[in-house]
C-alpha positions as CSV (number, residue, x, y, z in Angstrom):
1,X,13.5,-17.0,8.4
2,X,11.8,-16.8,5.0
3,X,8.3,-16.4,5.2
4,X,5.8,-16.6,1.6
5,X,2.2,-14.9,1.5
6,X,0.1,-16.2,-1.3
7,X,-3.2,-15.8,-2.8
8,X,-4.2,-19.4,-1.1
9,X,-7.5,-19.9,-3.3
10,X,-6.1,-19.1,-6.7
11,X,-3.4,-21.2,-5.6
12,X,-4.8,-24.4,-4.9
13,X,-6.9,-24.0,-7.9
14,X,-4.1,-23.7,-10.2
15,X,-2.2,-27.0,-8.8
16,X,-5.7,-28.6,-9.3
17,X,-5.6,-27.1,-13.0
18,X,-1.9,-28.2,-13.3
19,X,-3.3,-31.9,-12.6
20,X,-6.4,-31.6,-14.8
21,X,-4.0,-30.6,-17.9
22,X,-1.5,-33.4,-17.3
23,X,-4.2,-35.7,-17.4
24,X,-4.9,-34.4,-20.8
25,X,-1.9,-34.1,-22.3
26,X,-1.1,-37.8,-21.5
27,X,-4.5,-38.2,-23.2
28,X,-3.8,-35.9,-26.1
29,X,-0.4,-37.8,-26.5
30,X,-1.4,-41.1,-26.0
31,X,-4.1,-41.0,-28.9
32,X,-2.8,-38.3,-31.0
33,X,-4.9,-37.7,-34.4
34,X,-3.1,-34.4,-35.8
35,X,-4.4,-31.3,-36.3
36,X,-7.2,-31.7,-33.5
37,X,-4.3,-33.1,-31.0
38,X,-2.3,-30.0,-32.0
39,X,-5.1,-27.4,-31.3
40,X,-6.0,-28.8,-28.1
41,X,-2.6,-29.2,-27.0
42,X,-2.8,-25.2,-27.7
43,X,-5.1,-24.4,-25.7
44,X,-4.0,-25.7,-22.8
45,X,-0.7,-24.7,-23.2
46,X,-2.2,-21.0,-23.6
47,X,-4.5,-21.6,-20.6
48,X,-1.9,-22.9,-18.1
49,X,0.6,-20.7,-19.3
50,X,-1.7,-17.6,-17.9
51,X,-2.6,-20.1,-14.6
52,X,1.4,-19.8,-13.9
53,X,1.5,-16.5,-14.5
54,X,-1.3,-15.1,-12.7
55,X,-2.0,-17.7,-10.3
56,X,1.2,-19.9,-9.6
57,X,3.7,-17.3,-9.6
58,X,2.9,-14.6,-7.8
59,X,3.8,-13.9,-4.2
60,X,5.3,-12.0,-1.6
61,X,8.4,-13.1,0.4
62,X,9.6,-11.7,3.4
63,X,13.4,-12.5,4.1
64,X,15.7,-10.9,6.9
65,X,17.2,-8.3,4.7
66,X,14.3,-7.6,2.3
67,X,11.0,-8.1,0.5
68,X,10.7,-10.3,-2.8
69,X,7.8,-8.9,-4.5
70,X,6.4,-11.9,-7.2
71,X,4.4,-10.2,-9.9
72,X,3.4,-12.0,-12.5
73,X,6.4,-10.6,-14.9
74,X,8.5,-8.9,-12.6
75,X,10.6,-9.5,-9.2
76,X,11.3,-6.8,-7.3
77,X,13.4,-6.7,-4.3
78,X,12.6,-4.0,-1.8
79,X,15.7,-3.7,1.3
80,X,13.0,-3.2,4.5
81,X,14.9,0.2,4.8
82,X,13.3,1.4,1.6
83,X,9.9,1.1,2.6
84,X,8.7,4.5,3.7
85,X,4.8,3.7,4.2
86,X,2.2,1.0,3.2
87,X,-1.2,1.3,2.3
88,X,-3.9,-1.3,1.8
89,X,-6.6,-1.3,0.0
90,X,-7.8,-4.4,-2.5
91,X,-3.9,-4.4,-2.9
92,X,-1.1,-3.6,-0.6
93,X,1.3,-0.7,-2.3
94,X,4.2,-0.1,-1.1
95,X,5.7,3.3,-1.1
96,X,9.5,4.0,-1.7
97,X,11.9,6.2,-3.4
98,X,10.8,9.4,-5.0
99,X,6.9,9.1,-4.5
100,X,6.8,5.5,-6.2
101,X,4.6,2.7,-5.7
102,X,4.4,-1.2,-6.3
103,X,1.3,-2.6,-5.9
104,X,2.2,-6.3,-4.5
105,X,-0.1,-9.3,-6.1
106,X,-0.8,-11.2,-3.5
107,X,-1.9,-11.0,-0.9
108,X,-5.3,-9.3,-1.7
109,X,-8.9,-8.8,-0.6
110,X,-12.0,-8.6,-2.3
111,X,-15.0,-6.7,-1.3
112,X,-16.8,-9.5,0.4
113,X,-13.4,-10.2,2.5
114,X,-13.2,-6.4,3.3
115,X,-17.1,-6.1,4.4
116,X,-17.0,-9.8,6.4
117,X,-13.5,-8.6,8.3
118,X,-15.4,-5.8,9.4
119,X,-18.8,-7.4,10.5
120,X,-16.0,-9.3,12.3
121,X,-14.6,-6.0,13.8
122,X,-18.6,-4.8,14.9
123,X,-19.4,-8.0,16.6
124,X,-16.3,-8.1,18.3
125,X,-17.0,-4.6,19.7
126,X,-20.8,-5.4,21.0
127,X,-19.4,-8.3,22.6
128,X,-19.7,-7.7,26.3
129,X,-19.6,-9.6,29.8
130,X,-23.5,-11.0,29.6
131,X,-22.8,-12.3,26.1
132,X,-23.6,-16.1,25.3
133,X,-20.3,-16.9,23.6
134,X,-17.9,-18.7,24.5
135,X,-15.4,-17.3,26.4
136,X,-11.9,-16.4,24.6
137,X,-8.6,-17.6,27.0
138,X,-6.1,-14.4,27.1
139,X,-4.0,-15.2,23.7
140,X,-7.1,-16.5,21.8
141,X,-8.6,-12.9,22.7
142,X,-5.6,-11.0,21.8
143,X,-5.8,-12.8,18.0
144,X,-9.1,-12.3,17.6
145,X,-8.5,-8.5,18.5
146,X,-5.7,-8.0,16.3
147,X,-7.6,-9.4,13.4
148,X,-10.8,-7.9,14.3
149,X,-12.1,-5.4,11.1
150,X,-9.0,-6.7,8.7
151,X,-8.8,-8.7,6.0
152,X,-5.7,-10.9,5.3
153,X,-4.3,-8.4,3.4
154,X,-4.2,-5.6,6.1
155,X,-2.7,-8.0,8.4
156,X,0.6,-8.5,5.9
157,X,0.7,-4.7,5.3
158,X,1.0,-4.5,9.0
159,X,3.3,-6.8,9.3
160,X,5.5,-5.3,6.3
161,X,5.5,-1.7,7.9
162,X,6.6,-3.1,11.7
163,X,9.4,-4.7,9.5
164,X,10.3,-1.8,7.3
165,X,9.6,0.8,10.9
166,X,12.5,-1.3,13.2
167,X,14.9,-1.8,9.9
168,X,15.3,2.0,9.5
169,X,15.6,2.5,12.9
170,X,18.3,0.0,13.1
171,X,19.8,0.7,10.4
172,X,19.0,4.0,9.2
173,X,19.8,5.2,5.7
174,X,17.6,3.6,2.5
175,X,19.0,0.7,0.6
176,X,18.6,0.5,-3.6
177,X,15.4,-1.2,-4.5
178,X,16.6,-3.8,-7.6
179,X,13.7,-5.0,-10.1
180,X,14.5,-8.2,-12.9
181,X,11.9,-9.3,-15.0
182,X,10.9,-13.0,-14.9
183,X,12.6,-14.9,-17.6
184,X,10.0,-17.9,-15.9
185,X,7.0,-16.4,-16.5
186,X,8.1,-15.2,-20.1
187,X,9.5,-18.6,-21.1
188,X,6.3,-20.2,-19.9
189,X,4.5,-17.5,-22.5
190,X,7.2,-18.0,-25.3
191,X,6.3,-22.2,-25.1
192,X,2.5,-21.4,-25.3
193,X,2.9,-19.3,-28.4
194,X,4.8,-21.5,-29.8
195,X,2.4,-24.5,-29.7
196,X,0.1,-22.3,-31.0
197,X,2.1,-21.5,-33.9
198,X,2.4,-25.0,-34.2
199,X,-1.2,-26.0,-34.5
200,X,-1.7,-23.1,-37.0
201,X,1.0,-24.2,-39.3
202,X,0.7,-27.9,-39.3
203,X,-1.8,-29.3,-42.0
């Protein structure tokens, strides 16, 4: 079962960018006047060209037989037997092969997230039987423990190292990590540049 972990925030703000510029274009298109059409088109192109990269793009994937790591230009696929340790820190790096590390885009946490998770953590601990909240059934207590001081982000590395932990028992010996670069995000570049050579050129 293929499950995606995504920066959720920079997502939805891209699709409502994506909508915003089709708007425009239409706009651009539909009462075109040159140059000035040209240079806006430009721009936008340049703009949602970095929104896909940045933004759109990028994402972890877990599979049965490996981790996709989405970076914005890269695409590396990571067997869970490769996976020797995983820390977390704003980003979750992933340690493999002879002491290398990818740093995985998405998910991540700010600071706010980081200090908020763990004001989360401290009330959680001072909570005791005379408290005034309400009370938590058995598997709504055991969630709220298991998130309690983490952010989102610690939560997927945990979930990648219990993955990459019972693979290597199971199966022992360390599988080739493959990396590609992503002819997406580069063709999505190449067509921004070229409107802007367009614009520049055209009288």
């Amino acid at each position: 079962m293929k499950q995606v972990y995504r920066g959720k925030t920079a997502f939805v703000l891209a699709w409502v960018w994506l909508a915003f510029v089709a708007f425009n274009v239409w706009d651009l298109i539909s009462k075109y006047n040159g140059k000035p059409s040209l240079v806006a088109l430009a721009v936008l192109g340049v703009l949602t060209a970095l929104v896909y990269v940045v933004a759109l793009r990028p994402a972890t994937v877990f599979t049965e037989a490996e981790l996709v790591a989405r970076n914005p230009f890269r695409t590396t696929y990571m067997p869970w037997t490769s996976i020797e340790d995983v820390t977390v820190s704003h980003a979750i790096g992933l340690h493999y092969g002879e002491e290398q590390v990818l740093r995985l885009w998405t998910p991540m946490s700010s600071a706010r997230e980081r200090a908020k998770a763990q004001r989360r953590g401290m009330s959680g601990q001072r909570r005791g039987r005379l408290s005034a909240e309400p009370v938590l059934s058995k598997g709504e207590q055991a969630a709220a423990e298991a998130f309690a001081g983490k952010t989102h982000a610690d939560w997927v590395g945990d979930q990648i190292r219990e993955r990459a932990e019972s693979a290597r028992r199971r199966d022992g010996e360390a599988a080739p990590v493959r990396a590609v670069w992503s002819y997406d995000a580069i063709a999505v570049l190449a067509v921004a540049v070229a409107l802007v050579i367009v614009a520049i050129v055209t009288p």
